[in-house]
C-alpha positions as CSV (number, residue, x, y, z in Angstrom):
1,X,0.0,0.0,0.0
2,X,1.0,3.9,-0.7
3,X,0.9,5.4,2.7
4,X,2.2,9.4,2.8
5,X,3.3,10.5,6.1
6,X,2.6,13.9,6.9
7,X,4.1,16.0,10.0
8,X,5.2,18.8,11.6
9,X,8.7,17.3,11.9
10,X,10.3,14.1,11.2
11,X,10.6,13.5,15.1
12,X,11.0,10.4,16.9
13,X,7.4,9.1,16.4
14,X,7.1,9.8,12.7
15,X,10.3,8.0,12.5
16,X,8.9,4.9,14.6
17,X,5.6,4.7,12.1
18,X,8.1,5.7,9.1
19,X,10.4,2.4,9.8
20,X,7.3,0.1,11.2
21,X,5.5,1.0,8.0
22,X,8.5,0.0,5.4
23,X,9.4,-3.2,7.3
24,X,6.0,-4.5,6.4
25,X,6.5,-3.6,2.9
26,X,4.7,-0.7,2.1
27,X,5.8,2.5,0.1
28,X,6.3,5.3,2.6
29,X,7.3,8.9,1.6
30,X,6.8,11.9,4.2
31,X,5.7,15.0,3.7
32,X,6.7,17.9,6.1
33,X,3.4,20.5,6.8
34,X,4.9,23.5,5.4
35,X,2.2,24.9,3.8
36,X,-1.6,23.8,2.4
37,X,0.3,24.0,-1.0
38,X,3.0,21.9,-0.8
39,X,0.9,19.4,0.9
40,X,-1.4,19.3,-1.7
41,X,1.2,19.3,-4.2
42,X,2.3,16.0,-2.6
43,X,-0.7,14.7,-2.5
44,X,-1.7,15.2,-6.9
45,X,2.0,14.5,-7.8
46,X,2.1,10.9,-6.4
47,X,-1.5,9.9,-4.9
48,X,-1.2,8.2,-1.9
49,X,-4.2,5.3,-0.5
50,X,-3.6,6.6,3.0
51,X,-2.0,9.7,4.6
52,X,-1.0,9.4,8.1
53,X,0.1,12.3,10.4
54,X,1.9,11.1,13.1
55,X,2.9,14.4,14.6
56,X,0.8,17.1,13.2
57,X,0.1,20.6,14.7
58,X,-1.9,22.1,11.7
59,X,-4.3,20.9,10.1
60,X,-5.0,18.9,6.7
61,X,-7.1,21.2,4.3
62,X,-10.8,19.8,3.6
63,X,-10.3,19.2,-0.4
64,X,-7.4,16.7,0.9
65,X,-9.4,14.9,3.7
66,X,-12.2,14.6,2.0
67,X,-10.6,12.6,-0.8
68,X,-8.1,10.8,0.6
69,X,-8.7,8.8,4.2
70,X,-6.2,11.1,6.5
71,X,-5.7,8.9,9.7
72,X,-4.3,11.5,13.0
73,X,-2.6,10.2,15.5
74,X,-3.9,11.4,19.1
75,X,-1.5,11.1,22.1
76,X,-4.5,10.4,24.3
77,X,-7.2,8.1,25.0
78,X,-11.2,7.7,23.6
79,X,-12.6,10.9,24.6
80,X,-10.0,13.1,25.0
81,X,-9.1,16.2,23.0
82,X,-7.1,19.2,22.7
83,X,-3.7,19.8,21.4
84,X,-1.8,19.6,25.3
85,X,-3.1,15.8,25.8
86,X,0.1,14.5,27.2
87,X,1.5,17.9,28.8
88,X,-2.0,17.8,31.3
89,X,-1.5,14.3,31.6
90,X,1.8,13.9,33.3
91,X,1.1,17.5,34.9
92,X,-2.2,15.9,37.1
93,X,0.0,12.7,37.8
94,X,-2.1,10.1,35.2
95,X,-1.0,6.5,35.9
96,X,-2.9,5.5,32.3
97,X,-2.8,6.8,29.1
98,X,-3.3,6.1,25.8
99,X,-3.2,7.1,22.0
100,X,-5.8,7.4,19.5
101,X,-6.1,7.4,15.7
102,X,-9.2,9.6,14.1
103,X,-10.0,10.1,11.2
104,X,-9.3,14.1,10.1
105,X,-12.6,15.8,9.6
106,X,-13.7,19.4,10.3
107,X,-13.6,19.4,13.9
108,X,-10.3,18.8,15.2
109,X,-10.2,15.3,17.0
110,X,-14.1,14.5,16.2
111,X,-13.6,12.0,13.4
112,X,-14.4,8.8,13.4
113,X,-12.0,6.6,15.4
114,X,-9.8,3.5,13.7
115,X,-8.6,2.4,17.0
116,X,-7.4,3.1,20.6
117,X,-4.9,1.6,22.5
118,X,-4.5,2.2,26.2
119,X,-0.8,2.3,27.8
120,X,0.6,3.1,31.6
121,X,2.3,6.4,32.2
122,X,5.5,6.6,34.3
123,X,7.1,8.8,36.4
124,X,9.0,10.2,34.0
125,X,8.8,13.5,31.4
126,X,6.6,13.9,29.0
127,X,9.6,13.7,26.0
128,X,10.7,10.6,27.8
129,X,7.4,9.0,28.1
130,X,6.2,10.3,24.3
131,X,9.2,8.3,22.6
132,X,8.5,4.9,24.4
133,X,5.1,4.4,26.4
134,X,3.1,6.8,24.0
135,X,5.7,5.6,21.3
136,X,4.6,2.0,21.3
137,X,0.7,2.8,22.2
138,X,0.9,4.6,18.9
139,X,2.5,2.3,16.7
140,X,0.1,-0.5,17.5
141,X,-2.8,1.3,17.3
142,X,-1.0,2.9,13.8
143,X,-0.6,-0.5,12.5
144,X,-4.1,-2.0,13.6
145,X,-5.8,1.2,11.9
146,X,-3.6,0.4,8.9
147,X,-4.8,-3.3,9.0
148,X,-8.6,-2.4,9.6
149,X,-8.1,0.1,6.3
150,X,-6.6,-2.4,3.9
151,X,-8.9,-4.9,4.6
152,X,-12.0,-2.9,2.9
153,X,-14.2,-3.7,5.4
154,X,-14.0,-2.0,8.8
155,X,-15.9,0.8,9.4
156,X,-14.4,3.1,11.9
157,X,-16.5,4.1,15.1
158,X,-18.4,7.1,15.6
159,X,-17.9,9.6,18.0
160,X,-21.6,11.1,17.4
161,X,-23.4,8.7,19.3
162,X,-24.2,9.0,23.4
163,X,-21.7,6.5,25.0
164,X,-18.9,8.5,23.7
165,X,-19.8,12.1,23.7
166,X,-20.3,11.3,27.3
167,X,-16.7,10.3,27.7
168,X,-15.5,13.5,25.4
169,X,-13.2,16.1,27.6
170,X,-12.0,19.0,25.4
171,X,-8.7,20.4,27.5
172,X,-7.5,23.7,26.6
173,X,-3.6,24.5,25.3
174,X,-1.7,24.2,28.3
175,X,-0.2,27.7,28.8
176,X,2.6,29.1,30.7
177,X,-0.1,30.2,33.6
178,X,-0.6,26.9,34.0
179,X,3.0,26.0,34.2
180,X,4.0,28.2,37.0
181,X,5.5,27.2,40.0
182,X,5.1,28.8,43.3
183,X,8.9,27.8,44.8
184,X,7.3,29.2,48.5
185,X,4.5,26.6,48.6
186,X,4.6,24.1,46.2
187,X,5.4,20.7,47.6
188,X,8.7,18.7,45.6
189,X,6.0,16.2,43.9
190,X,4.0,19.2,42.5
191,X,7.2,20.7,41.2
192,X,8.8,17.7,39.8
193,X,5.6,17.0,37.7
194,X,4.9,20.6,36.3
195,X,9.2,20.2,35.1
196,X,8.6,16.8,33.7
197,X,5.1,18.1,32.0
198,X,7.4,20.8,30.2
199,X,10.0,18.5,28.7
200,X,11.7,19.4,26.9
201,X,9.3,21.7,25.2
202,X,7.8,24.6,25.9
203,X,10.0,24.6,29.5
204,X,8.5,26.4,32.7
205,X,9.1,30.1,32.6
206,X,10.4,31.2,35.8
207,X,12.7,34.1,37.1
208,X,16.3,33.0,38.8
209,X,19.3,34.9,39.6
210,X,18.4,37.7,37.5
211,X,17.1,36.5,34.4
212,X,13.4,34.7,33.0
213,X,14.4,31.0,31.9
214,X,12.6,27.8,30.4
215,X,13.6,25.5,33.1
216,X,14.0,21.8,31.3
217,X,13.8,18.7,33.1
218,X,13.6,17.3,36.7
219,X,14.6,15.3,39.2
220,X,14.1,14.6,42.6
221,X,17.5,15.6,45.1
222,X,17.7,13.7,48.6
223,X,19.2,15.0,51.8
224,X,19.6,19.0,50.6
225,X,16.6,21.5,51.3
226,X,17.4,25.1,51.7
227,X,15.6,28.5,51.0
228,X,12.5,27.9,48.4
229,X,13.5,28.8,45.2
230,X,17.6,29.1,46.0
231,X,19.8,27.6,43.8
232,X,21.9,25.7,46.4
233,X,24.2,23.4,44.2
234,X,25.3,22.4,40.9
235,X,26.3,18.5,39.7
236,X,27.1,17.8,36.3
237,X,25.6,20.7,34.1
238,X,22.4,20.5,36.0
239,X,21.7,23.4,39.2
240,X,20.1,21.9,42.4
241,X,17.1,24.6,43.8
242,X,15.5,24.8,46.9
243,X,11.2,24.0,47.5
244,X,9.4,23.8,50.7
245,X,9.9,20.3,51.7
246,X,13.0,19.2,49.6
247,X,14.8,20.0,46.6
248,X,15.2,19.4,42.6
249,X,17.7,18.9,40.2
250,X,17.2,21.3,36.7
251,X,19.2,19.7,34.1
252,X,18.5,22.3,31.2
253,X,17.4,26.3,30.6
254,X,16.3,28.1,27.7
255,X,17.1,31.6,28.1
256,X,13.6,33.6,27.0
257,X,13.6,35.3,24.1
258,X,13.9,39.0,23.8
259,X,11.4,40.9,21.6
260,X,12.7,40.8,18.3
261,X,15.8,38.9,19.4
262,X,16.8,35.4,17.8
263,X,15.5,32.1,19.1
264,X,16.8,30.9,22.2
265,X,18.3,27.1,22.7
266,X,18.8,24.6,25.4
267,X,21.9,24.3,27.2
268,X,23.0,22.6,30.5
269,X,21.9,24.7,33.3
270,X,25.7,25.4,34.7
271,X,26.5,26.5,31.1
272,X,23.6,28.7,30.6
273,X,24.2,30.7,33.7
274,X,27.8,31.0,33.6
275,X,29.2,33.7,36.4
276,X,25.3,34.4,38.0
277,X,26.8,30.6,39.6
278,X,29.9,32.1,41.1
279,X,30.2,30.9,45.0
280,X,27.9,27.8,44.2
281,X,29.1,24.7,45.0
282,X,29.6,22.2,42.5
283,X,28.5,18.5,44.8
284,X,29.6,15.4,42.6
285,X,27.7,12.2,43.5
286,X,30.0,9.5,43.8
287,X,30.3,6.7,40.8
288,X,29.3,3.7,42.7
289,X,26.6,4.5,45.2
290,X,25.9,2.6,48.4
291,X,22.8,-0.2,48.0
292,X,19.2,1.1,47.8
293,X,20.8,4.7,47.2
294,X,19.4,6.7,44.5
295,X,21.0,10.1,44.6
296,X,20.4,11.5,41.0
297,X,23.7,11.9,38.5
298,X,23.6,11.4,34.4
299,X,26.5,8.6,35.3
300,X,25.8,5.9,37.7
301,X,27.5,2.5,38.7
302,X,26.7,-0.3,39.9
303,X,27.5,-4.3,40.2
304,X,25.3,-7.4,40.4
305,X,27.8,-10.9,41.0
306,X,30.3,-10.3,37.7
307,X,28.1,-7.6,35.8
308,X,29.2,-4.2,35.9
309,X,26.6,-1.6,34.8
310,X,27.6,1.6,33.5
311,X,23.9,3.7,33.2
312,X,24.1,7.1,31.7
313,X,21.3,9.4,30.4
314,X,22.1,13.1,29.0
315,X,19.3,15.0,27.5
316,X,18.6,15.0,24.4
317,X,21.1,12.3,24.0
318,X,23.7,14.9,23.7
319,X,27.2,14.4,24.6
320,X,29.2,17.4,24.8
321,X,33.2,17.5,25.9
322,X,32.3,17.5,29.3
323,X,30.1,14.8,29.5
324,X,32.4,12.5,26.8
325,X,35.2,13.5,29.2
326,X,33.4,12.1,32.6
327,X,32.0,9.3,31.2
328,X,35.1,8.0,29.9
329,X,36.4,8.4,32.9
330,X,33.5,6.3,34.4
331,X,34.1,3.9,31.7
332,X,37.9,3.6,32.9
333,X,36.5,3.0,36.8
334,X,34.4,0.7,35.7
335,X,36.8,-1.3,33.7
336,X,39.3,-1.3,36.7
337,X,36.3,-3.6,38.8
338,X,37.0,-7.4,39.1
339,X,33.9,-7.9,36.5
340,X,33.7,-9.9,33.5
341,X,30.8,-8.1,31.9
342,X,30.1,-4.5,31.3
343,X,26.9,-3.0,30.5
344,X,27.5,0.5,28.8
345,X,23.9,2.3,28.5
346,X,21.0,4.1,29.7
347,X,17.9,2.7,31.8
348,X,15.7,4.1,29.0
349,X,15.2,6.6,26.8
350,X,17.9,7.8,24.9
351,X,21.6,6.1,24.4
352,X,23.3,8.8,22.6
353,X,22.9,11.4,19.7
354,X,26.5,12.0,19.3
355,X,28.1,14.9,19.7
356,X,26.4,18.3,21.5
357,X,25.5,20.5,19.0
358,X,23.7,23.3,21.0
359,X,26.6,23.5,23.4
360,X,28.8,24.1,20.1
361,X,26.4,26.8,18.7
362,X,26.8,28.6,21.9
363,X,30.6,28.3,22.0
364,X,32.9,31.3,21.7
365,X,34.4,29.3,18.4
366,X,32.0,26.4,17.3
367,X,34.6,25.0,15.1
368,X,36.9,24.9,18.0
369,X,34.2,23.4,20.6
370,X,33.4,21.1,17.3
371,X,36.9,19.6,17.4
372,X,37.0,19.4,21.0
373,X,34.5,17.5,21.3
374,X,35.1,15.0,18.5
375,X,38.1,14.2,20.5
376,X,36.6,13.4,23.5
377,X,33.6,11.1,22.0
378,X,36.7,9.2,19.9
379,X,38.3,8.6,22.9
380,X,35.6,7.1,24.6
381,X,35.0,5.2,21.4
382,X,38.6,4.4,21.4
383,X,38.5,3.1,25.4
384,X,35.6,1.1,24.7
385,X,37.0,-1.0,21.8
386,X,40.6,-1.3,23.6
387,X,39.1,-3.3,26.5
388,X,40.0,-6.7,26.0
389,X,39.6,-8.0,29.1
390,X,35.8,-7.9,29.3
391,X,32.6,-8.1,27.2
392,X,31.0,-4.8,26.4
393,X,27.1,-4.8,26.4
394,X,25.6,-1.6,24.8
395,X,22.4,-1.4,25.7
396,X,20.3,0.7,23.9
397,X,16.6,1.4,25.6
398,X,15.9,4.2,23.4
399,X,17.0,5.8,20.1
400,X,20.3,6.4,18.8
401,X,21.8,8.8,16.3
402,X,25.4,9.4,14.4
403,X,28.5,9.0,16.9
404,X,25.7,7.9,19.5
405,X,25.2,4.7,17.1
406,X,29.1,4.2,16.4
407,X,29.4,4.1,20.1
408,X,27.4,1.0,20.8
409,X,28.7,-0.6,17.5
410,X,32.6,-0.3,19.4
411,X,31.0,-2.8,21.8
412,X,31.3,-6.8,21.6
413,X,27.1,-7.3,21.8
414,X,24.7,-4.6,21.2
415,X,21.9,-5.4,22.5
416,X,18.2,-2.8,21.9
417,X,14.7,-2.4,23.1
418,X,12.5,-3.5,19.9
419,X,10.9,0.4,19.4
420,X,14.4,2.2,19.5
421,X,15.3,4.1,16.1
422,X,18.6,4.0,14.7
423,X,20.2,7.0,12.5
424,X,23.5,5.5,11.3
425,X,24.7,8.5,9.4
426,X,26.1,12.1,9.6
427,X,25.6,13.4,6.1
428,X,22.5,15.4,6.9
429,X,24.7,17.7,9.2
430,X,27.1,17.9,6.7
431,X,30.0,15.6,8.3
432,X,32.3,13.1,7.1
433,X,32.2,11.3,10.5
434,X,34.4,9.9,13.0
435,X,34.0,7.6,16.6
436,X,35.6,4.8,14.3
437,X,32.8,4.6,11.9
438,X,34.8,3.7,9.2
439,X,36.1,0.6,11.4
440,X,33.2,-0.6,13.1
441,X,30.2,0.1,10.7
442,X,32.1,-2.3,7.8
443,X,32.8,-4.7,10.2
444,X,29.3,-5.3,11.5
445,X,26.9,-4.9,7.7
446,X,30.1,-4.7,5.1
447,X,31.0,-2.2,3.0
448,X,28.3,-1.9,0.8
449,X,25.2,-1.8,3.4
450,X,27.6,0.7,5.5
451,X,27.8,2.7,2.3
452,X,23.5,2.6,1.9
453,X,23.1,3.4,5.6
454,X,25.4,6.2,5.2
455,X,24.6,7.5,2.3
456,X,20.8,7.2,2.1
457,X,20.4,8.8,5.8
458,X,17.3,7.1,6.9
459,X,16.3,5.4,10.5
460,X,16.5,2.2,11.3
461,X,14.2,0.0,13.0
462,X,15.5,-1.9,16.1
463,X,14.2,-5.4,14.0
464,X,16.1,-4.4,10.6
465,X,18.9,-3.5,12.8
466,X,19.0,-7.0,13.9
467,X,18.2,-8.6,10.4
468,X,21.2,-6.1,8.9
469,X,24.1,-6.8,12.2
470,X,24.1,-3.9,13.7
471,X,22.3,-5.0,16.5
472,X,22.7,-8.4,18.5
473,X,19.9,-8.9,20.2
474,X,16.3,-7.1,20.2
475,X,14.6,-6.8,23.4
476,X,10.6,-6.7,23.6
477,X,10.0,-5.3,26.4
478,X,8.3,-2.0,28.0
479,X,10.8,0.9,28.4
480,X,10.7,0.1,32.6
481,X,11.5,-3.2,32.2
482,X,14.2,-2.9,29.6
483,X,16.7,-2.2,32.5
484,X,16.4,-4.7,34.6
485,X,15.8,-7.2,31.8
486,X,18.5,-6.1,30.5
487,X,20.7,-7.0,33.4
488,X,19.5,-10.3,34.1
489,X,20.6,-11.8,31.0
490,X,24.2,-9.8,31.5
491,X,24.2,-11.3,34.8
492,X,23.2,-14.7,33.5
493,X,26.2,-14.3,30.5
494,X,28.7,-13.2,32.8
495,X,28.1,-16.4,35.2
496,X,29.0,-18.9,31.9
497,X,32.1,-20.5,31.0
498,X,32.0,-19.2,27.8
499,X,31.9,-15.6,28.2
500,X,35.5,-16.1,29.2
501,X,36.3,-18.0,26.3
502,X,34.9,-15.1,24.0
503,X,36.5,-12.7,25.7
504,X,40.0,-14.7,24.9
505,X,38.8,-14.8,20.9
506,X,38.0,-10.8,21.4
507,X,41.6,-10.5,22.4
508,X,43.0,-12.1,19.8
509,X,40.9,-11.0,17.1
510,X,41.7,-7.0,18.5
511,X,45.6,-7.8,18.2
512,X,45.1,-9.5,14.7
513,X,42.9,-6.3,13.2
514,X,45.7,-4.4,15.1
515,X,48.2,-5.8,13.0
516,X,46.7,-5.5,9.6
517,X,45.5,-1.8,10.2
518,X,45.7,0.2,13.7
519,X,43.0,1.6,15.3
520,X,45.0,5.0,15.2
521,X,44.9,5.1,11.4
522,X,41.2,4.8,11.0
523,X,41.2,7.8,13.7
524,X,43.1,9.5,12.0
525,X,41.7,9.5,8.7
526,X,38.2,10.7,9.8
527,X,40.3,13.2,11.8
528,X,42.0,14.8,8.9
529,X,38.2,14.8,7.2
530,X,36.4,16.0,10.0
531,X,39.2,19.4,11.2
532,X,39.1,20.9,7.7
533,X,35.1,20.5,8.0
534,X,35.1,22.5,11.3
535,X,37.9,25.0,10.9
536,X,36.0,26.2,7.3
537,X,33.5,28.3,8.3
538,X,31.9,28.6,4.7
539,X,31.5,24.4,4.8
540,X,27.6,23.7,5.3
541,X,27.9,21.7,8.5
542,X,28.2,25.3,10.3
543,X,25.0,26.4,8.2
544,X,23.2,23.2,8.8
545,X,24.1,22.8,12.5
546,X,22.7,26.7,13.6
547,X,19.4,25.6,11.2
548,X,19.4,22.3,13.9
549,X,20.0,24.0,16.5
550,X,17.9,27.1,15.9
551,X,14.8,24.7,14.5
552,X,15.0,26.8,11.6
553,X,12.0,25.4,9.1
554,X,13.0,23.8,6.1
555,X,11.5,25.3,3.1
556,X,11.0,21.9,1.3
557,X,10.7,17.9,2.4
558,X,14.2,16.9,2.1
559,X,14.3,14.6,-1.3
560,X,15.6,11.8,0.7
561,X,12.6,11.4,2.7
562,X,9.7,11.6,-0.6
563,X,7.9,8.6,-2.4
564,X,10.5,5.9,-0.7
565,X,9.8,1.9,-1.0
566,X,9.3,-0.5,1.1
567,X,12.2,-1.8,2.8
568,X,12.5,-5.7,4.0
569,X,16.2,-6.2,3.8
């Protein structure tokens, strides 16, 4: 079947639905909602049987939707409707969700309903929670709508008659009254969820030292308390502040923007406030915490029997010199413990994205910050397929991007929850590459899938990933569970016989590829590509990066992403 998907951006969902479709052998091409015109342009120069808008904040003009069944994709349950579903959601505390897909008709989420598929709700952001629980809601109930529409014969169901207009609750946009927080009354919980309801977009507005900030993210501190509303420590990028019976930790701000002024971008909080910090202390939480001890950090250790786990989470999936820098020196801990497996990876969520682009648009010289930071993610890269006397585990809950990708391939098993999204390639930021992509993508697919992958810049399902080699080993299992499922079959490796056996092949086979080409050359090579890219500031990656990081819109589809084929291989 022709499906076109049509959305506000090609974000995590729309890439979920995008891969999910082509696996199951349909043609998929995307269409970005720039305009009624280019939409409809879309639609009369290659007619689709179904359009599909995963992520859509406009909507699709009549003379479309009334030729062509449109399905939307609703991140909330029967009944509910308004365009901050999942923002009031996480913001009341909801313990159940769910996601809808309606058919587009006048009244914006009144069409008929395909299906509806209900799904638990964490405690955990709303960015978080929309790229897994909402994420995999969606997709099934995607798939069963697109199921119920080939067949010919289903009949979607009504919202007009009495059992469900009874349910129907209209919410209102969730606005930045709604978002407030009042630091000299609010209680930690309320806090925490009005932060998590925010990320990562639109942020909570709020005056601190000085200035009016988006405050990003949050998480729970133990053992600190202080003046409501005073910022009372810092700890790797994020600031610590003071509420009436506790405190929070505030990974990420977003300066507001000034009238007429250019648009504003995340950065780590520490980095966004600069001197306003000065007399702050900065509290590290130690690598390997005490049992039952849950003191928040992006880097966190801990051992069961021979298993080592490494867990990291940095928003976005960014990773910018500074975090590079500590984690490999996390990594280098944790390789110094008397364990014979190590798991290298996030609970859920994100694994990485590569390098930090927003922290190099805000850099005195962004080719300089570029270069530094290429450095530090090689030599993590570089650590990680040097340790010889253990099996690596990456363990991907969530999606994966670029150097993020080449990170986990530099380990001996990769090993991702079925719903992550890989985006093996840099040519869309204009970069050549380097984390020893040239070494470890060839080795996993060969030369001529590596080539595809990079060349054709399109996601990858966890399940193709599999069926292609760059992934081991697909987990199904909910975003909480991938964690500790994850361990118990570490744990369970690490207790074999033959986990010592491989990592004696792993040895020998590093010493033999040693031999016939070092590890430093590949470096090298991508090096040499990847300086002249930064230090030329008329090369497009400087353009392309401040359109990223900027959200500049585009002001057509990308090619790459129009009229594609199905994709089973």
């Amino acid at each position: 079947m022709k499906i076109l998907l049509v959305a506000t951006a090609f974000n995590s969902l729309t890439q979920r639905v995008f891969t999910a479709l082509r696996d199951r052998g349909h043609s998929v091409g995307v269409e970005l909602a720039l305009g009624d015109g280019q939409l409809r342009e879309a639609v009369r120069r290659d007619p689709p049987d179904l359009v599909i808008a995963p992520m859509l904040k406009s909507a699709i003009p009549q003379d479309i939707w009334s030729t062509v069944t449109c399905l939307i994709v609703h991140p909330g349950p029967l009944g509910d409707r308004g365009p901050s579903s999942l923002d009031w959601a996480v913001h009341e505390g909801a313990r159940h969700w769910g996601v809808t897909v309606l058919q587009a008709e006048a009244e914006m989420d009144a069409g008929p309903v395909w299906a509806s598929v209900p799904c638990p709700l964490a405690a955990r952001g709303k960015s978080d929670l929309y790229r897994n629980e909402i994420a995999d809601a969606a997709l099934e109930a995607v798939l069963t709508a697109v199921a119920r529409f080939a067949s010919g014969d289903h009949r979607p169901r009504s919202q007009d008659g009495p059992e469900l207009r009874a349910a129907v609750r209209t919410r209102p946009p969730m606005r930045q009254a709604d978002r407030r927080i009042r630091w000299d009354s609010d209680p930690t919980d309320r806090v925490l969820r009005t932060l998590r309801a925010a990320d990562s977009q639109p942020g909570v507005l709020d005056e601190l030292l000085g200035g009016e900030w988006f405050l990003q993210g949050g998480h729970r501190a133990h053992g600190t308390g202080g003046a409501p509303g005073e910022v009372l420590a810092t700890r790797a990028g994020a600031i610590c502040r003071a509420t009436v019976d506790g405190a929070v930790w505030i990974p990420q701000l977003r300066p507001r923007r000034t009238p007429g002024g250019p648009r504003t971008f995340s950065l780590p909080a520490a980095t966004a406030l600069g001197d306003r910090l000065a007399g702050v202390p900065d509290v590290p939480a130690p690598l390997l915490q005490a049992h039952g001890r849950r003191e928040w950090s992006d880097i966190r250790y801990h051992e069961v029997g021979a298993t080592g786990i490494l867990s990291f989470s940095f928003p976005g999936g960014a990773m910018g010199t500074d975090h590079c820098r500590r984690l490999l020196a996390a990594y280098r801990a944790a390789c110094a413990r008397p364990t014979s497996v190590l798991v290298l990876g996030g609970e859920r969520d994100f694994f990485s994205n590569g390098i930090h682009l927003n922290v190099i648009e805000a850099a005195e010289d962004p080719g300089e910050e570029s270069w530094a930071n290429i450095n530090a993610i090689d030599d993590l890269v570089e650590a990680v397929l040097t340790t010889t006397d253990k099996m690596v585990v990456a363990a991907l809950g969530g999606n994966a991007a670029a150097g993020g990708v080449m990170l986990a391939l530099a380990a001996d098993e990769v090993w991702c929850r079925a719903g992550a999204v890989l985006n093996p390639h840099y040519r869309l930021m204009g970069l050549y590459g380097s984390e020893f992509w040239t070494y470890s993508l060839p080795r996993r697919v060969g030369a001529s899938v590596a080539a595809a992958l990079t060349e054709q810049s399109l996601p990858v399902s966890a399940e193709r990933a599999e069926r292609l080699g760059l992934v081991d080993r697909v987990l199904p299992t909910p975003a909480e569970g991938f964690a500790l499922q994850t361990v118990e079959l570490a744990t369970r490796w690490a207790s074999t016989a033959g986990v010592q056996a491989r990592i004696a092949e792993k040895k020998a086979d590093r010493e033999k590829r040693e031999q016939a080409k070092p590890l430093a050359a590949y470096r090298d090579e991508e090096l040499a590509r990847m300086h002249a890219i930064f230090l030329d500031p008329d090369h497009p990656y400087h353009a392309l990066r401040r359109a990223f990081v900027h959200k500049e819109v585009p002001a057509a589809t990308p090619d790459h992403l129009r009229a594609l084929a199905g994709a089973r291989g």
